[in-house]
Phi, psi and omega in degrees: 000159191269294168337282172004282203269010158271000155247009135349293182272318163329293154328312206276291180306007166281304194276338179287307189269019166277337197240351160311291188277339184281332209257333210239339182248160192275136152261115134345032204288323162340289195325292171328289173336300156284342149322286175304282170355283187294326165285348163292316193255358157093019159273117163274020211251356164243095152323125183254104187303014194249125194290319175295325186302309175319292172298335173273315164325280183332288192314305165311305191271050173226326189291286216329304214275325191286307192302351171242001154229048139250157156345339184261005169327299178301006186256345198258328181302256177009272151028275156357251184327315171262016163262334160322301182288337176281031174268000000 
């Protein structure tokens, strides 16, 4: 199916600039640290100059948006449903 190999390919540039940035780039945590803070509060005035970060943030909140009408839905619905019935 084309859904399929499109959260593949999400999945896969996901874990690629994640494993990108952990292995090959200097991390900032303040930055970050700051960065998320103003976005929880809806400032948008600290920039994160870092562009691969930039693209993996994107990709994750694309997984996020992609995910409740894919196929892995069913893993959390399953999940669910057999902890229910073993009661």
């Amino acid at each position: 199916m084309p859904g399929d190999y499109v959260l593949l390919i999400l999945l896969i540039a996901i874990a690629v600039t994640g494993n990108y940035m952990r292995f090959f780039m200097h991390i900032d945590v303040e930055a970050y640290r700051a960065f998320f803070s103003n976005l929880f509060h809806l400032r948008f005035d600290v920039p994160v100059r870092n562009t691969t970060f930039l693209l993996h943030f994107l990709l994750v909140q694309a997984f996020l948006i992609y995910f409740p009408f894919s196929k892995l839905v069913h893993v959390i619905g399953g999940s669910l449903t057999l902890k229910w019935t073993l009661r």
